[in-house]
C-alpha positions in Angstrom: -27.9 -49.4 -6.2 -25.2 -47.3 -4.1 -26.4 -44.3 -3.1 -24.5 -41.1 -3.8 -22.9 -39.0 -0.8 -24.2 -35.9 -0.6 -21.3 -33.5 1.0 -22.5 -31.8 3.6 -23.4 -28.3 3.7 -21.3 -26.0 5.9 -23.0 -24.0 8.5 -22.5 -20.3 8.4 -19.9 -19.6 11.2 -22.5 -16.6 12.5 -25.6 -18.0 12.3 -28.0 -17.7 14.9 -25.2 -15.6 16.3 -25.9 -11.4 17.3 -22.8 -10.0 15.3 -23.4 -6.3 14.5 -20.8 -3.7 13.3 -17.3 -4.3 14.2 -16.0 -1.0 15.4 -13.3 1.0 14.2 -9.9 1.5 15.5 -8.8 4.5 17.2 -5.8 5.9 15.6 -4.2 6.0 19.0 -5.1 2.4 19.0 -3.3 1.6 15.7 -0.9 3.2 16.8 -0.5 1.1 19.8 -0.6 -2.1 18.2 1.8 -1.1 15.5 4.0 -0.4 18.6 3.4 -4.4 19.7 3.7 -5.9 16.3 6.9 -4.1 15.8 8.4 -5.1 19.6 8.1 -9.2 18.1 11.1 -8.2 15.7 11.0 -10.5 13.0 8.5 -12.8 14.7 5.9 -10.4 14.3 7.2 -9.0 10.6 4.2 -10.9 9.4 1.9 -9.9 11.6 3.4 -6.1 11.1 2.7 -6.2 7.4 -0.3 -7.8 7.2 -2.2 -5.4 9.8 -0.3 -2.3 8.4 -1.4 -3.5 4.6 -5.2 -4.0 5.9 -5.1 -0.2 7.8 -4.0 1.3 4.4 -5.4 -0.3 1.7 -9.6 -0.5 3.5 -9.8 -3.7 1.5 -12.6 -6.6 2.3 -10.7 -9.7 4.2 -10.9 -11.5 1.1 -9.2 -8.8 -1.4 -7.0 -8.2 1.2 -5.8 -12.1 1.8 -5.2 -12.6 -2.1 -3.0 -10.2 -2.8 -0.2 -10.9 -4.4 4.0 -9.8 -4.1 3.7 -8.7 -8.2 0.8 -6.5 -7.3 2.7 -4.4 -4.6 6.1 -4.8 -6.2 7.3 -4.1 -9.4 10.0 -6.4 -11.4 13.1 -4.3 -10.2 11.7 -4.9 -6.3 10.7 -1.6 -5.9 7.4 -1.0 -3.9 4.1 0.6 -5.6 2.9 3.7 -3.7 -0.3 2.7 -5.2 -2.3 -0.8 -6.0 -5.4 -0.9 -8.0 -7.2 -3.7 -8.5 -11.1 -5.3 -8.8 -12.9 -6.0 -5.7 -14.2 -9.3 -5.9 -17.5 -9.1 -3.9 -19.1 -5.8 -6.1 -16.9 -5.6 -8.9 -15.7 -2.1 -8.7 -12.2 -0.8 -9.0 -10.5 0.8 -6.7 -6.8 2.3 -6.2 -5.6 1.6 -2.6 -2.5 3.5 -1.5 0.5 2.4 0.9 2.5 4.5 3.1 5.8 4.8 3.3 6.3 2.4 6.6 3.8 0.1 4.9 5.7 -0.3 2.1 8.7 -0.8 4.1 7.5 -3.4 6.5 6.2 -5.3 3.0 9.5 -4.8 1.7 11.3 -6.5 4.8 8.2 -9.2 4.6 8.7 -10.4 1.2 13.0 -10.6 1.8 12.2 -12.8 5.3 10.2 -15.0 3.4 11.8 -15.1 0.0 8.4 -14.7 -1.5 7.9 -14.9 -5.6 6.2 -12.2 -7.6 3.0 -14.8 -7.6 3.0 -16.0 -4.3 0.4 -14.8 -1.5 1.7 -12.1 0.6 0.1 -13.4 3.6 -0.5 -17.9 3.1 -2.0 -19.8 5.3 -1.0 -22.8 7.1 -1.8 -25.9 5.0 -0.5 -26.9 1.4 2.9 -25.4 2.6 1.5 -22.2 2.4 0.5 -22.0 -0.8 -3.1 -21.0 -0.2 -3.9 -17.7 1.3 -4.9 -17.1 4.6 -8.3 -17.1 5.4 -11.0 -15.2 6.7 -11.0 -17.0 9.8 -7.2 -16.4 10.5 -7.6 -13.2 9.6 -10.2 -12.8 12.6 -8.2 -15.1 14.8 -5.1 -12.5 14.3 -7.3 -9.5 15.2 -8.6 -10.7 18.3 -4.8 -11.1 19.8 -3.5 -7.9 18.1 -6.7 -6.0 20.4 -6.5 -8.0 23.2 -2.3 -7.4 22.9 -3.4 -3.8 24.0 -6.1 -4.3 26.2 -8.9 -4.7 23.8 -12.1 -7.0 24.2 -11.4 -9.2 21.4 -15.1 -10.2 21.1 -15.7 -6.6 20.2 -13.7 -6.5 17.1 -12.7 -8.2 13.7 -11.1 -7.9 10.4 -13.8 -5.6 9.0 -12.7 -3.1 11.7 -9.4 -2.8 10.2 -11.1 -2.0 6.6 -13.6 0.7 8.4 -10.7 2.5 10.4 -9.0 4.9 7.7 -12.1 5.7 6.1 -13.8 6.6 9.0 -10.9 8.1 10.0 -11.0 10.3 6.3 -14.5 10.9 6.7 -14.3 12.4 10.1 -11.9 14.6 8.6 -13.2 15.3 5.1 -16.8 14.9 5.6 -16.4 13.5 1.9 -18.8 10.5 1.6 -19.1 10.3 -2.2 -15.0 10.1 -1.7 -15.2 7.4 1.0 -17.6 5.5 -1.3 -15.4 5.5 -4.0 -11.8 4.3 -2.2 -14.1 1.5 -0.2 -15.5 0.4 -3.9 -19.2 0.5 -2.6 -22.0 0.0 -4.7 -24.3 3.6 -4.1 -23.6 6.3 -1.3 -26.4 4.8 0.3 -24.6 1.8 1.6 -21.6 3.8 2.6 -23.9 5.6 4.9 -24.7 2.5 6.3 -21.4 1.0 6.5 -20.0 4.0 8.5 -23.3 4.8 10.1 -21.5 4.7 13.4 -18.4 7.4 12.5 -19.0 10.3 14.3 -22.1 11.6 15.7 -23.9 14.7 13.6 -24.9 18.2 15.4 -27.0 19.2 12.8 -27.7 22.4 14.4 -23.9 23.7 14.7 -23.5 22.6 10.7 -27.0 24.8 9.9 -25.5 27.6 11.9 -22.2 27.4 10.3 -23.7 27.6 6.5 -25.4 30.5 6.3 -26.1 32.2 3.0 
């Protein structure tokens, strides 16, 4: 009797490793590497729209890697200000929305490439880029857009694109509840935790300045 092959199991890519909380951008830094990206011309479109759509929208690597053109663009090729869709990981909706230069470096993305309403924005490599990019790429990308501007690459990843702008809003909004709701988080509880790092609290300065 033959015995079946069992596949084998794929190690986590982390484990056993000390990972911790990729850090936010600064938005000097963004701005930086938006500077960069933009200097490759149309080599670096891709690159341009990708890390542009990722600083906008605050979505999880893989939300972020399946969009699609149709969900940015509407039938007469006109770009959405807003996107809503369902997060995949904890099933909440959220509305993400795109700047004006976001939407135009998209715009310019999807003409180079002659994309389809259904195709990936941002494909990866095998299948003739009919699969999205993945997770890994993703990473691999964000390590030489930092270390483009002087960056320790080991430092950061693609989740520190998704926690820049909301750190960035709660720094300047103090809103959690709000933050919770555009990252599609479960509870306020885990926001907390997500952005645990934002900004450092003087709770006696905001007990002096709330006085009843």
């Amino acid at each position: 009797m033959i015995k079946k092959r069992q596949p084998k199991k794929k190690q986590p890519w982390n484990k056993g490793r000390e990972i911790g909380q990729r850090p936010a951008l600064s938005l000097s830094q963004v701005t930086r590497i938006k500077k960069s990206l933009a200097k490759r011309g149309d080599a670096g479109l891709r690159d341009f729209a990708l890390f542009s759509t990722a600083i906008d929208t605050m979505l999880r690597g893989p939300d972020l890697l399946i969009l699609t053109v149709k969900e940015v663009r509407v039938r007469n090729n006109s770009m959405r200000d807003i996107i809503e869709l369902t997060t995949s990981k904890y099933g909440q909706s959220v509305q993400c929305v795109l700047s004006k230069a976001t939407r135009d470096v998209l715009d310019k993305w999807i003409k180079q490439s002659a994309k389809k309403p259904n195709d990936y924005l941002f494909t990866g490599r095998v299948r003739g880029g009919l699969t999205p990019m993945s997770t890994r790429q993703l990473n691999r990308l964000v390590n030489t857009w930092v270390e483009g501007i002087g960056l320790d690459a080991s430092v950061y990843g693609a989740e520190s694109l998704r926690r820049t702008r909301a750190i960035h809003i709660l720094n300047e909004t103090g809103n959690m509840e709000a933050v919770r709701i555009i990252l599609g988080l479960s509870d306020i509880r885990a926001t907390a935790r997500y952005l645990s790092d934002a900004r450092s609290v003087d709770t006696l300065a905001i007990n002096r300045a709330h006085q009843i």
